[in-house]
C-alpha positions as CSV (number, residue, x, y, z in Angstrom):
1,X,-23.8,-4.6,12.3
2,X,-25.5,-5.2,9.1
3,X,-23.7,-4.7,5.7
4,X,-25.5,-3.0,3.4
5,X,-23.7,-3.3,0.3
6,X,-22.9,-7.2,0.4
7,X,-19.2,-7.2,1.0
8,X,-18.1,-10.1,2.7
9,X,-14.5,-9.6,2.4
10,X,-12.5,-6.2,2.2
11,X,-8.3,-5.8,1.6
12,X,-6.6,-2.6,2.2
13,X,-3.2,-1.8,0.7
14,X,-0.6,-0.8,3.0
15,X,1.6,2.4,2.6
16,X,-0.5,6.0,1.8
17,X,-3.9,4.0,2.7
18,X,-3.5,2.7,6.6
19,X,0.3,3.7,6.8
20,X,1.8,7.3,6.4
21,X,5.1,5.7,5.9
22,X,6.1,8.3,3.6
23,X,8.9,10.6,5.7
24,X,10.6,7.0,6.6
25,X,11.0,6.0,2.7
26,X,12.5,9.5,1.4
27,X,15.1,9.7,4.3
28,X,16.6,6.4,3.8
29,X,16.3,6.2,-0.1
30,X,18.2,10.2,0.1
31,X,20.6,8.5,2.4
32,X,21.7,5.9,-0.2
33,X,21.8,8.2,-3.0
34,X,23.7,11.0,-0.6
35,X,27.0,8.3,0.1
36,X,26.2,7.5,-4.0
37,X,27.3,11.2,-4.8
38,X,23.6,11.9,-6.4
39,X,21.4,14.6,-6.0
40,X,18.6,13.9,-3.3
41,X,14.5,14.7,-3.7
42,X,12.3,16.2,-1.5
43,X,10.2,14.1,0.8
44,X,7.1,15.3,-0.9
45,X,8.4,14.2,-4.6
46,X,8.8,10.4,-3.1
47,X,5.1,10.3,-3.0
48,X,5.0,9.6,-6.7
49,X,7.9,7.5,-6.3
50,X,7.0,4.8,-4.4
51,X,3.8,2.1,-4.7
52,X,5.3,-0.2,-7.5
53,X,8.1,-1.7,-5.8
54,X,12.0,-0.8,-4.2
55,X,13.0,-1.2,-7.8
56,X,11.2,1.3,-9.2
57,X,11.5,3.8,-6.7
58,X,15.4,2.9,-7.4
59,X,15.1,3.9,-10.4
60,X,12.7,6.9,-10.4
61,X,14.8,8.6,-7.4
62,X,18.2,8.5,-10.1
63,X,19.0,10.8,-13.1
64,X,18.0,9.3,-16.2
65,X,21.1,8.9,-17.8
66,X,22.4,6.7,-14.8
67,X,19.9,4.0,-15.0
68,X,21.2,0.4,-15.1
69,X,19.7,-2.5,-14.1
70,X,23.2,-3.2,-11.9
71,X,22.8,0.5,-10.2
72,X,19.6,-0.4,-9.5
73,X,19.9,-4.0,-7.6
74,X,22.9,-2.4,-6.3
75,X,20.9,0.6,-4.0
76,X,18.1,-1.5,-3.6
77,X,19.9,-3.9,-1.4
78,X,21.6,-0.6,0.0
79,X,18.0,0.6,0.1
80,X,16.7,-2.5,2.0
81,X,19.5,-2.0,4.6
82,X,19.0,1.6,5.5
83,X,14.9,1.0,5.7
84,X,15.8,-1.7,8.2
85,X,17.2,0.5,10.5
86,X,14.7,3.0,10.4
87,X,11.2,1.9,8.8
88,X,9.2,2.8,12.1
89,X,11.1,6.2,13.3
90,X,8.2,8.8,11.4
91,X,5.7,6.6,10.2
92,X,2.6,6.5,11.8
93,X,-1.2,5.1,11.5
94,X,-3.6,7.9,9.2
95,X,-5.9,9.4,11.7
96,X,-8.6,7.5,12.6
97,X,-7.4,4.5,10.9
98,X,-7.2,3.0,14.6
99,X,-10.7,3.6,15.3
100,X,-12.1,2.5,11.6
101,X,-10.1,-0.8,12.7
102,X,-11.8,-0.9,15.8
103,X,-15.4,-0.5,14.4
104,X,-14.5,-3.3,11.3
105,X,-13.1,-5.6,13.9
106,X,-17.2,-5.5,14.9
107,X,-18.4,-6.4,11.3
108,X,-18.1,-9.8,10.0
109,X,-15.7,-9.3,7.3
110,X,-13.0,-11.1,6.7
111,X,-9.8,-9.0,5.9
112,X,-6.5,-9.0,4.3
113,X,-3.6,-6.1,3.2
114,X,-2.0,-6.9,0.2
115,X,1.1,-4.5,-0.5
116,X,4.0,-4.2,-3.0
117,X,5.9,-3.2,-0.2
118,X,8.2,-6.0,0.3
119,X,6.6,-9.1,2.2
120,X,9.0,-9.4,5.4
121,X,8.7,-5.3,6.0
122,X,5.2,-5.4,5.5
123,X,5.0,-8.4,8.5
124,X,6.8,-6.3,10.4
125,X,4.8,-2.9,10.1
126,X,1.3,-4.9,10.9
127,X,2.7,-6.5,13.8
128,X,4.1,-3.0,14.8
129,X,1.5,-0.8,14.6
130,X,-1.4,-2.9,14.0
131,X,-1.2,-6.1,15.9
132,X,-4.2,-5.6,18.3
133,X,-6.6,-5.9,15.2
134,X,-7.2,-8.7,13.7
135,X,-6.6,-9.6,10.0
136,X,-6.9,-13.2,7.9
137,X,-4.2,-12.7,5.6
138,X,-1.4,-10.1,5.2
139,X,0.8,-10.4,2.1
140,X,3.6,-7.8,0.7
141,X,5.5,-8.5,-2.6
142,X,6.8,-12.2,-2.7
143,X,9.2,-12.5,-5.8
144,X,7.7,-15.7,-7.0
145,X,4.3,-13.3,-7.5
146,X,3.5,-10.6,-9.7
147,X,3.4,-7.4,-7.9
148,X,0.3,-4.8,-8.0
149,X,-1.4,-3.6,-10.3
150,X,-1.8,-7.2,-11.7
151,X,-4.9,-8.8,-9.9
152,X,-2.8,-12.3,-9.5
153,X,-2.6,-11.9,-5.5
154,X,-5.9,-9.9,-4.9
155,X,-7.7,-13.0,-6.7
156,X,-6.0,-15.8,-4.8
157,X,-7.2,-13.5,-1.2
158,X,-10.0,-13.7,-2.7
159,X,-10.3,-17.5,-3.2
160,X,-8.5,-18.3,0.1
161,X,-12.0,-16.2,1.6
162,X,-14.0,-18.3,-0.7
163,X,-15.7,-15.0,-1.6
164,X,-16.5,-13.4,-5.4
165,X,-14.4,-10.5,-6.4
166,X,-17.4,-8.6,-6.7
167,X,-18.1,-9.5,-2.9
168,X,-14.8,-7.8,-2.2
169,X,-14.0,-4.1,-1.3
170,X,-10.5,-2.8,-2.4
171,X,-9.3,0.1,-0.6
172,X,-6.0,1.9,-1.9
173,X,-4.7,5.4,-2.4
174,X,-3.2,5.1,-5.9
175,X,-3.9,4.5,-9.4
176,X,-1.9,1.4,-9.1
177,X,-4.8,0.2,-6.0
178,X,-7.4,1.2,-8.6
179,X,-6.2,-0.7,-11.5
180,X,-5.7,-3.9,-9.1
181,X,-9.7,-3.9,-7.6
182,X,-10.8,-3.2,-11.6
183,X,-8.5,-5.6,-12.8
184,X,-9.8,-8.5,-10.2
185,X,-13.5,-7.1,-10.8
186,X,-13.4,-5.8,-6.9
187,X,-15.1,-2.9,-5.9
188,X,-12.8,0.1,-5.9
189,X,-12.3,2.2,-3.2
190,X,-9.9,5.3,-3.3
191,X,-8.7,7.5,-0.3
192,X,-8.1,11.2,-0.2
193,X,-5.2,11.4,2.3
194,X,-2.8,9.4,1.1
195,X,0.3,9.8,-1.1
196,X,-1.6,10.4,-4.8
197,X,-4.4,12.7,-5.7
198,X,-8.6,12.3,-5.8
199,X,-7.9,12.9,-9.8
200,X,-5.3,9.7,-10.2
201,X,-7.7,7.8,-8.5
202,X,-10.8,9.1,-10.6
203,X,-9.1,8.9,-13.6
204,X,-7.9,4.9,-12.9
205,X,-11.5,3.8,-11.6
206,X,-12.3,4.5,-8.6
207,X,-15.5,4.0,-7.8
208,X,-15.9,5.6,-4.9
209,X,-13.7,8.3,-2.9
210,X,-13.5,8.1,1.0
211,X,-12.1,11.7,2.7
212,X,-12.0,9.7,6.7
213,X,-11.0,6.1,7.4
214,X,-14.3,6.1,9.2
215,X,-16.4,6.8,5.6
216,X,-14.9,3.0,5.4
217,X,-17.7,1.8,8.0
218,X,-20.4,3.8,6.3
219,X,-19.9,2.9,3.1
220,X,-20.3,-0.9,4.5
């Protein structure tokens, strides 16, 4: 299949772009704050919660004046213990993310998924639901590395491909994907059904909006 726009590499971000993982997040994160005696959130509210880290969501899923940096290691760990148990219970592909795969798997691309979701859970959700497609590198948050939007682990995929950034396609559903492509001078890609809205994306360059995974192969 030819590629019309010159990409020779492409890296998807994980959770709200190939992952609707977003049902499994809220119920363990309201589970820890439940047996902490605060007040839960609505399933929908975690969708502006999560994409920058377990710290952060933390921290945006607790009343302001209870913030600490001790509170917050504290239910993270608590956090990391209850999303063990129950990462994969609701959390499914996108439709036709499956069948995007399938047609990409036919294009000679290399490709990577690089998530701030943290590195060993992000292993473990490729292998799960992913494992009969093929990808070069797959990388979550590592401690020793910056986490998204900085452009620090987009650039070394990118180098490990021995492609340009500007020979890359970045595909993510928040403004924190957006900033990452612009940042790393990728092209970047936004997606309509996943956990932030077509005006975050806009307004946080995206250069192009996608409403089906299968757009994906158009586009290329």
């Amino acid at each position: 299949m030819n590629i019309k726009n010159n990409f020779k590499a492409i890296i998807f971000d994980l959770d709200g772009t190939l992952l609707d993982t977003i049902s499994d997040i809220a119920i363990s994160m309201n589970k820890v704050l439940e047996k902490k005696g605060f007040a839960t959130h609505p399933i929908s509210d975690y969708r502006f919660f999560v994409g920058e880290g377990a710290s952060r969501l933390v921290e945006k899923s607790l009343p302001k004046d209870k913030i600490s940096d001790k509170l917050i290691n504290n239910l993270r760990e608590d956090f990391f213990k209850e999303y063990d148990e129950s990462w994969n219970i609701t959390s499914k592909p996108y439709k036709n993310i499956p069948e995007m795969l399938g047609e990409l798997s036919k294009i000679h691309l290399k490709k990577a998924v690089l998530s701030n979701k943290p590195h060993n859970f992000t292993i473990e959700c490729m292998k799960y639901y992913f494992s009969e497609y093929h990808f070069d590198i797959i990388r979550g948050h590592i401690e020793s590395k910056p986490r998204k939007p900085d452009p620090t682990s987009a650039l070394e995929i990118a180098e490990k491909f021995s492609v340009k950034p500007e020979e890359t396609l970045y595909v993510g559903d928040s403004s924190i994907d957006m900033k990452t492509a612009n940042s790393a001078g990728m092209f970047a890609m936004g997606v309509s059904w996943g956990f932030r809205t077509i005006e975050e994306l806009m307004e946080n360059g995206a250069k192009k909006i996608v409403d089906n995974p299968l757009e994906i192969i158009d586009f290329l």
